[in-house]
FILUM-695983 format. One record per residue (C-alpha): residue in one letter; y, z, x. Coordinates in pm, whole numbers, plus 50000, padded with zeros to 5 digits. Example, Ala and Ser with C-alpha at 12.3 -4.5 7.8 and 13.67 -1.06 7.14 Angstrom:
<sites>
A495505078051230;S498945071451367;
</sites>
This chain:
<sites>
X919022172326209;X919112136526397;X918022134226722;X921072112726929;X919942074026979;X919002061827260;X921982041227412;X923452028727710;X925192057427930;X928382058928058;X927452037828368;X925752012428202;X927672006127880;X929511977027834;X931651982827620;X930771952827331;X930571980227041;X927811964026880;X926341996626806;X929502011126604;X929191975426445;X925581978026296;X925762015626220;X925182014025809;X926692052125814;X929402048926083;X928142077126288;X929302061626587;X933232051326674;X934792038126972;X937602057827158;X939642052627464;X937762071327780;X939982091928035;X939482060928285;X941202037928002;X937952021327932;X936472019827555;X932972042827502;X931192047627199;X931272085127060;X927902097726825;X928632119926505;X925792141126453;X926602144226069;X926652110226019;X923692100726205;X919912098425956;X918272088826270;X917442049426150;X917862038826526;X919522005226472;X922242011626710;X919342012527007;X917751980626866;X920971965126907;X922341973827203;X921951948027430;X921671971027757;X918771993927592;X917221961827363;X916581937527676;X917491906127496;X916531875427724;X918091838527708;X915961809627495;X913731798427798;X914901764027929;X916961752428211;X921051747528231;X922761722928360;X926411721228437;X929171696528397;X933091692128469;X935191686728145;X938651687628028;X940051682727673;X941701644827563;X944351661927390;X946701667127645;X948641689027446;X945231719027375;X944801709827751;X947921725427867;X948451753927653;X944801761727792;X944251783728116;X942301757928326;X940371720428096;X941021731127735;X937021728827634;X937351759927451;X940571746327208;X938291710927202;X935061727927073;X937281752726844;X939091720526700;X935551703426625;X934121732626473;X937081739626254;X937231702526105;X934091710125995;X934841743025793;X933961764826037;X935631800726153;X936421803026562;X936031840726670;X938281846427027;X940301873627197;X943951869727045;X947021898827231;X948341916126938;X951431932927117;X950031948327438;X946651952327334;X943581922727301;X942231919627005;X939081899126833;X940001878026532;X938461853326311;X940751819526247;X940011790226049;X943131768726057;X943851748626402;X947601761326369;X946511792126475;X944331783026734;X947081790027021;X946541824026976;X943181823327109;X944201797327418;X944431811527775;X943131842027959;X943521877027883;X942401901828147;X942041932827951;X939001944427726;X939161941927317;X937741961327101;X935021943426845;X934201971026611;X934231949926274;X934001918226449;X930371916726480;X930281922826087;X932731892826001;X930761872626216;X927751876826027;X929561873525728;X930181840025753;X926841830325894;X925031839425569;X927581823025363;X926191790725562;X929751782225766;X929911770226078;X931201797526364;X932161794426703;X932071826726852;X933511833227205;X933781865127467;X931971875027753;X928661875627813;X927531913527754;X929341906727417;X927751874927309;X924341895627385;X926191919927149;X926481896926883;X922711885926890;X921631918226892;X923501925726562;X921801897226431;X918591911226550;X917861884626806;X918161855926572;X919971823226659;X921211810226308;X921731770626339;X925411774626197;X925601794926519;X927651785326833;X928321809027100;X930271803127449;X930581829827709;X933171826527974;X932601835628304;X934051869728379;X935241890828645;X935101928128521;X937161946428294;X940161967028434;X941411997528290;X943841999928040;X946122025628235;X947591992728452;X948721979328153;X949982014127972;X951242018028321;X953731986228334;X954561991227996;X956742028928053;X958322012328374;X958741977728282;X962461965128278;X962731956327957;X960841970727627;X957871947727600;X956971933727223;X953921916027343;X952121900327640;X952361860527649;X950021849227942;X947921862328231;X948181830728433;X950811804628500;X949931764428469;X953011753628491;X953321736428796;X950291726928774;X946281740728731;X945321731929117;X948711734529291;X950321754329508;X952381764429194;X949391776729029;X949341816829040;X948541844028835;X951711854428643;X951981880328380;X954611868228138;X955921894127802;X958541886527516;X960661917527524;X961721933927188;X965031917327241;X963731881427243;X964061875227594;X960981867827776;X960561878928121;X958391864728451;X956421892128628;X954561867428851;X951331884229028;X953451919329224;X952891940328924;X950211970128867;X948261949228558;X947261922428784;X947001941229131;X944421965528925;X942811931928760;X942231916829089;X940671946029314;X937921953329075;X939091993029163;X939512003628812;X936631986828654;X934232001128410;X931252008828587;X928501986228426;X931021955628575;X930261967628904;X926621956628823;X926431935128504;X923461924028411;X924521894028241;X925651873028515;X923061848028551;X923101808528589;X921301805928255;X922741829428012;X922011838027596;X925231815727526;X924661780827437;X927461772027639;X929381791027948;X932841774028041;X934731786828383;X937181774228600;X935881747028828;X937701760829131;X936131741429430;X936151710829275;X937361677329521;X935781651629296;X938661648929012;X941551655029219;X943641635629008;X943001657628730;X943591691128911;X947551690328790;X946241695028441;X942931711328407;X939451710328510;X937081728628348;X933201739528422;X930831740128150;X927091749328165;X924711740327880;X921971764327793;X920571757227434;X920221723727233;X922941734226987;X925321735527294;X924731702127418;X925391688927038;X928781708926993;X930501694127326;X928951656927213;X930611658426953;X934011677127059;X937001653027195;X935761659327545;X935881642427890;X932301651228064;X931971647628387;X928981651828676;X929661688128842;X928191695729182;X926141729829097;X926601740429514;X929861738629490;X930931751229184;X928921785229253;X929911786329627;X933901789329483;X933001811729160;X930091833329236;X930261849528944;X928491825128705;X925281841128947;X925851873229101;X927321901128930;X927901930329158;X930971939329285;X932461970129479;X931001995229756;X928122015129626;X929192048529784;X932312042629716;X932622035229316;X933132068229214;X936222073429437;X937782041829400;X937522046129037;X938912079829010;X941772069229256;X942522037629039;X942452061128740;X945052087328887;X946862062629012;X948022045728684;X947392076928464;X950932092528604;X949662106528957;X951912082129115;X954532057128988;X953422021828954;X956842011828929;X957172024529328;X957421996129571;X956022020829815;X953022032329601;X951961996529525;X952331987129886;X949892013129950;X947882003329668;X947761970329770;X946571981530138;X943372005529993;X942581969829748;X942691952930033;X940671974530308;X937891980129971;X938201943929879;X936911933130234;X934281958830304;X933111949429965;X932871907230046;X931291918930347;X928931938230205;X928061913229898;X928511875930108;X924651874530237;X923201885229834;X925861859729698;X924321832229927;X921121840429866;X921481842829527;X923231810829494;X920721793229745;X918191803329493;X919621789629163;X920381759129383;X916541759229443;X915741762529110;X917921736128930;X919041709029177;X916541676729323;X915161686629620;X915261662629896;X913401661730210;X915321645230465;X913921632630824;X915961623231058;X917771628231401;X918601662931350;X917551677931644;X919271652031883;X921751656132165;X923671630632062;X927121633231864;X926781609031632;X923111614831538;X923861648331471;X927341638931327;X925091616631036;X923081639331000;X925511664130872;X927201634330676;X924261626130553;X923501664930396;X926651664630247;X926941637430069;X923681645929883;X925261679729854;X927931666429588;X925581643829452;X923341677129336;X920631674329487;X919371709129742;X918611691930093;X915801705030350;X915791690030662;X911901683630822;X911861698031160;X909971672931331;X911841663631666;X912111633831887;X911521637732254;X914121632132455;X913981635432864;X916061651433067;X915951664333441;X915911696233524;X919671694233646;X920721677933376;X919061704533113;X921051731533350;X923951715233325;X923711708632996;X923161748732893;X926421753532749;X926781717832568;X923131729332437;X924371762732305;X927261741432131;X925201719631969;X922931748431855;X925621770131670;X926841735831476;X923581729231378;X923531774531265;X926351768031074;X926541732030916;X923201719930844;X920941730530553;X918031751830572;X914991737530777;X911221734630692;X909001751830911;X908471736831297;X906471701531290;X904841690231628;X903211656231537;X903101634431273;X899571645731184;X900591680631114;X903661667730876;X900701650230705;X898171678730667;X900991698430528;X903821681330422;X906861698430284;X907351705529870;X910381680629742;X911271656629445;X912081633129716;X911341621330042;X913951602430245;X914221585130563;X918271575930752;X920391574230844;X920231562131238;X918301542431402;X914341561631232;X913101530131206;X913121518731572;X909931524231716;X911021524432073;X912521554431981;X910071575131780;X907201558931935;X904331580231820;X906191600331528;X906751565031392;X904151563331086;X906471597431013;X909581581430991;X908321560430752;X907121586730556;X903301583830549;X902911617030428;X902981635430104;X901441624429746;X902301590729668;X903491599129332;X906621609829550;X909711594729559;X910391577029887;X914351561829948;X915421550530351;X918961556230354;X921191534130585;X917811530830813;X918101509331123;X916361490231357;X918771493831638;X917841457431738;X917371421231592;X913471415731640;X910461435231523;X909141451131850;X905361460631768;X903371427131887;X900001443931724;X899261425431406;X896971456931284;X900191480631368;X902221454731204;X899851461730906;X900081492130906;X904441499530882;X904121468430631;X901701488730401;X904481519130461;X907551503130402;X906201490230046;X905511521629957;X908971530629915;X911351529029599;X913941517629784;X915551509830065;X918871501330201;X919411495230594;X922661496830792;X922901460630956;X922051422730824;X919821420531078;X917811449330930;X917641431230538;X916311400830741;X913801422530913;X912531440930572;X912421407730387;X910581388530705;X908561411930853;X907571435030581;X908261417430235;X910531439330087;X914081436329931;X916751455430093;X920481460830096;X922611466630340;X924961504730302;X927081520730527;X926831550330806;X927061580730620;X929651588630872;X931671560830718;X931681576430351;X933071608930436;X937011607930363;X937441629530733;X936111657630921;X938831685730812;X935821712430728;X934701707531122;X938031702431260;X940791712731055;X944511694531002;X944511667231333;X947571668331493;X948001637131763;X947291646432110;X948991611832213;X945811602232479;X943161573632592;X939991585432465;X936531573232614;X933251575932476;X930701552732623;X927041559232710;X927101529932960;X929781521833230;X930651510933588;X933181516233846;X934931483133703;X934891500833381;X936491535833524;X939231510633693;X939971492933386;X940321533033196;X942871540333490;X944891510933493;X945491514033084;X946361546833126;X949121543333399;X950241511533151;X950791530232826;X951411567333060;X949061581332853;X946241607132979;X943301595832942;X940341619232816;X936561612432919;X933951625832643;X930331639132663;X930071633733037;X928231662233218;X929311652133569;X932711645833684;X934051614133793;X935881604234072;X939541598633985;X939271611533596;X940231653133511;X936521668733417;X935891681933053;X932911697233019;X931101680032706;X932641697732364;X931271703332057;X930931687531727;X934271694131558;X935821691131929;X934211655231978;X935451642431638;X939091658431703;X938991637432041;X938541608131840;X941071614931542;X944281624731802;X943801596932022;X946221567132028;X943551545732176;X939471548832186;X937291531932385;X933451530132347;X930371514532316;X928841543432049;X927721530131702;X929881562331594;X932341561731830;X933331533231633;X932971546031260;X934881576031337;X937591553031486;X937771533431133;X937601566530926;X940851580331145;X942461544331147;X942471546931541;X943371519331777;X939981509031939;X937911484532126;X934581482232081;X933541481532466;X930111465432489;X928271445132759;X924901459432658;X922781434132427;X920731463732316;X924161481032161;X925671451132066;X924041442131723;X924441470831596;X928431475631671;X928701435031531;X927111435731172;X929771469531094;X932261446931214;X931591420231070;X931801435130733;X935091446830793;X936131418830929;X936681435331284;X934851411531491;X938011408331706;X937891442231801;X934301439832008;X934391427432367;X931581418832512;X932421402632843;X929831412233113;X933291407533341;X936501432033257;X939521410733258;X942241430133213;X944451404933018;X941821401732787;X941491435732703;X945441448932739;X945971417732442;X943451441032209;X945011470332254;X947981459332224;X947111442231849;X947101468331610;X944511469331372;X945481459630987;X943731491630793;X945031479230453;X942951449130474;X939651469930648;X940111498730365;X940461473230053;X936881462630207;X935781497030352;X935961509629978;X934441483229825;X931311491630082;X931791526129969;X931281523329644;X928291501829695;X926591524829978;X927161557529729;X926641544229410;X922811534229599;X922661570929672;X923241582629311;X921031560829150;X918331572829330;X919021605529293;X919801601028927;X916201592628861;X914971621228986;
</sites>
């Protein structure tokens, strides 16, 4: 008598029915569980004990990927018309289309009625069936078989599912990856049970004939019209609109009624057996314009899968990795649920929509909907800080690391407001930023650092919350050499890391005189903060010549500072923007602005002609006017203690008018399209403030009178500021300052 196979149990199977597939005797069958999920049932007459079934299943085998790396890409299919009948970019109807005009057979989940199904077509008029989403599980007995079928008669087949039954399919082929083969996985959620569906079927208003879509495009893939929606063609020909309140798609989205092994699938991993993996590419901000219609994500594992979506009638696209796992975490992390709590949820779910109450209640799916919800968020709770860290990882492993040093660790808004700029635009262009902890010193009295406290604490949590992850504590410039960080890259900017009045002994640092010199080195919008080369020492001199030629390249925020490299140091540089000035706004620090209608001041240097020029604008215009980052009152003004961050940068955005002598005070004035005056009498602040102007052509907005006269400076703020004119050049400088960025990124 046969001894039962080894298989996977009823936790741990999947589902993919590759076993009852390969079974030369069919001594196993698949049947319909008491939880509405599909298990695999062992004859004992049937079985001769051959084993095949545990060589194939993929849960007991252990197939692994083809080593290699992945990357991923944005996409969307040219035919507008396979575009729209798809769920999200229509790669899966483009790659189906290319296969099939070469004689191929496409394998996809097709609804037959009310049930999924797995089918085989090979003419492009029936490749509808297979377009858009269907949130239920198929069953694949008999699939497998075709599949293989067709692969020893030599065709061409694109076979598609999720990932545990891709692995299905290669372990009926014994592990083999035929070149006629090509195999995409989509990025999956979990399988609900069938009982939602069996469920909505007795109650539904109308006899149902068959199920039409899961999900609506209508209005639109990225919209506020975009929703889930079931949809059915009723057995009198009407169709009918369920939108998202129904029991199919409540029990789809709280993961409650899911087989078990979804609550811990192994398969969700960045780089995956498919040769391709194609998901939504929910997060996305870089295509907006193509959000109405589609955008895809599409990860390339294998050689044959880079090939295939060549050659398919495809628009490819860059695809920031961070971003596209931060909004579908699924493509990394695949648990889901409460531990303790799977076997109750699951045997509520399954009484729930097995008769025990009526889904067709408003009152029981109310409550429903309240125990998805309460599960729902003890279960993001309990699975955020694994998600991150499992994303941070595969962002480890596959993006260019950069090591950035700059101003990080400053007091001072706008270093700290570049720096964050700074992280995020590398962020979208790929690459996983560190930032080296190695801090300038800057003084402060005792009553000013007790004072301070709170503003500290401010600055601290941004800093928590915004910035990337850190390298370990630096104290000198010799210990960053003895031990510099790992990175692709190392890179210098933005702010003012290359004046030496500043950084003073960490200078050789700043201009990154540590690490192998096989290492990249880029400065990023690096400045000078003046017009002359301060270090009189020729042997110094020497020395930051000898560094700055070590670099790949260079670009420097002011014209003064391409003079400088070309002069002083005999290098070619080009001039690039504040990072500050290539982020669109603020909104992730701040939120919506709304106008606050006020004067706002930010300026590091002033007098009490200054204070009576603030007061005497204010009572001319009646507006209030709002003093920021001062730690001590002054006489005449309300106090605000000195905000943080986001609150700073709001100040800026509401105002009507903004006055300052700040570098940054200024470029967040041009990126909110404020009113200002550049308000500088300090020769050491002034040539920085002039070359952004000047590129903009905003000279007219800088007064630099050592002597307030108040005609003078009533006439600028009374002349508003053309932005047309400074954002036809502000995106030219843009796309100059970024496109730097990229390239040297790109070679990495």
């Amino acid at each position: 008598m046969a001894v039962k196979p080894q298989l996977a149990n009823r936790r741990t199977c999947t589902g993919c029915m590759a076993c009852v597939d390969v079974c030369p005797h069919g001594a196993l069958k698949s049947y319909m569980g008491r939880d509405g999920h599909l298990y695999v049932r062992w004859n004992r007459t049937q079985c001769i004990g051959c084993n095949i079934c545990s060589r194939t299943c993929p849960i007991v085998s252990g197939h692994e990927p083809t080593p290699g790396k992945s990357e991923i890409f944005a996409a969307w299919a040219n035919d507008e018309t396979l575009r729209m009948k798809s769920s999200s970019g229509g790669v899966f109807a483009a790659l189906a289309v290319e296969i099939l005009a070469q004689g191929g057979v496409v394998f996809g989940a097709a609804m037959n009625g009310t049930v999924v199904v797995h089918r085989a077509i090979e003419r492009i008029e029936d490749l509808e069936a297979l377009q858009g989403s269907k949130y239920q599980q198929g069953d694949l007995s008999g699939v497998y078989r075709k599949a293989r079928e067709y692969l020893r008669e030599g065709r061409p087949v694109l076979f598609s599912g999720v990932p545990c039954q891709i692995a299905g399919l290669y372990g009926v082929l014994g592990g083999r990856r035929p070149d006629n083969l090509l195999t995409v996985d989509l990025v999956c959620g979990g399988f609900p049970s069938y009982w939602p569906m069996k469920a909505f079927l007795r109650h539904s208003i109308k006899p149902v004939n068959t199920i039409r879509s899961f999900r609506d495009k209508t209005s639109g893939w990225r919209s506020k019209g975009y929703r889930y929606a079931l949809k059915t063609e009723n057995t009198d020909g009407t169709e009918s609109n369920y939108g998202f309140d129904n029991c199919v798609l409540l029990a789809f989205g709280s993961h409650m009624g899911n087989r078990y092994s979804c609550n811990d699938c192994k398969f969700a991993r960045f780089h995956r057996m498919a040769d391709l993996t194609i998901a939504d590419l929910w997060g996305d901000t870089e295509y907006p314009e193509q959000h109405y219609r589609g955008v895809s994500a599409v990860i390339v594992h294998t050689i044959h899968g880079r090939n295939l979506l060549a050659k398919a009638r495809l628009a490819i696209r860059p695809a920031n990795l961070l971003n596209s796992l931060e909004h579908n975490s699924r493509l990394v992390y695949g648990k889901c649920g409460v531990a303790g709590l799977r076997t109750i949820v699951h045997e509520f779910a399954t009484r729930f929509f097995n008769g025990f109450f009526s889904p067709a209640s408003p009152i029981a799916l109310a409550g429903y909907r309240i125990v998805a919800g309460i599960y729902n968020r003890i279960e993001h709770i309990l699975h955020r800080q694994a998600i991150a860290e499992r994303i941070q990882s595969c962002v480890g492993n596959y993006s260019k690391k950069v090591a950035l040093l700059t101003f990080h660790r400053s007091f001072n808004y706008g270093a700290v407001c570049q720096t964050y700029a700074t992280c995020h635009l590398l962020k979208k262009l790929g690459c996983d930023v560190r930032l080296i902890d190695l801090r300038i010193r800057e003084h402060y009295s005792f009553l000013q650092r007790l004072l301070g406290l709170i503003r500290t604490v401010r600055f601290a949590w941004f800093r928590h919350r915004y910035y990337p992850a850190l390298t370990h504590r630096y104290h000198s410039a010799a210990e960053l050499r003895a031990e510099p960080p790992e990175a692709d890259m190392y890179m210098t900017g933005s702010d003012q890391t290359w004046n030496t009045l500043i950084t003073k002994d960490l200078a050789p640092a700043f201009w990154l005189d540590f690490g192998s010199l096989e290492k990249k080195r880029i400065g990023f919008s690096v400045s000078f903060g003046q017009d002359t080369w301060p270090v009189k020492d020729a042997a110094e001199t020497a020395r930051f010549t000898m560094l700055a030629n070590r670099f790949d390249a260079v670009s420097v925020r002011e014209k003064e500072g391409v003079d400088l490299c070309r002069e002083i140091f005999g290098i070619n540089a080009i001039q690039t923007l504040d990072p500050t000035l290539l982020m669109d706004n603020f909104d992730e620090l701040t939120g919506p602005i709304v106008p606050r209608h006020h004067i706002a001041s930010y300026k590091f240097l002033d007098s009490p002609a200054y204070y009576s020029c603030l007061k005497e604008l204010g009572r001319i215009y009646g507006k209030p006017v709002e003093l920021l980052g001062k730690l001590k009152p002054i006489r005449g003004f309300r106090y605000r203690y000195p905000q943080g961050i986001a609150r700073w940068i709001e100040s800026i955005a509401a105002a009507d008018l903004v006055l300052t002598d700040s570098f940054h005070g200024v470029a967040l004035s041009i990126v909110y399209r404020r009113n200002f005056v550049a308000f500088v009498g300090d020769r050491s602040r002034i040539g920085r403030i002039r070359s952004l102007l000047s590129q903009l052509g905003l000279e007219d907005r800088l007064y630099s009178g050592t002597q307030i006269d108040m005609r003078s400076v009533r006439l600028l703020c009374d002349t508003p500021i053309d932005y047309v004119a400074v954002e036809e050049r502000l995106n030219r400088l843009k796309t100059v300052s970024i496109g730097f960025l990229r390239e040297m990124t790109d070679r990495l």
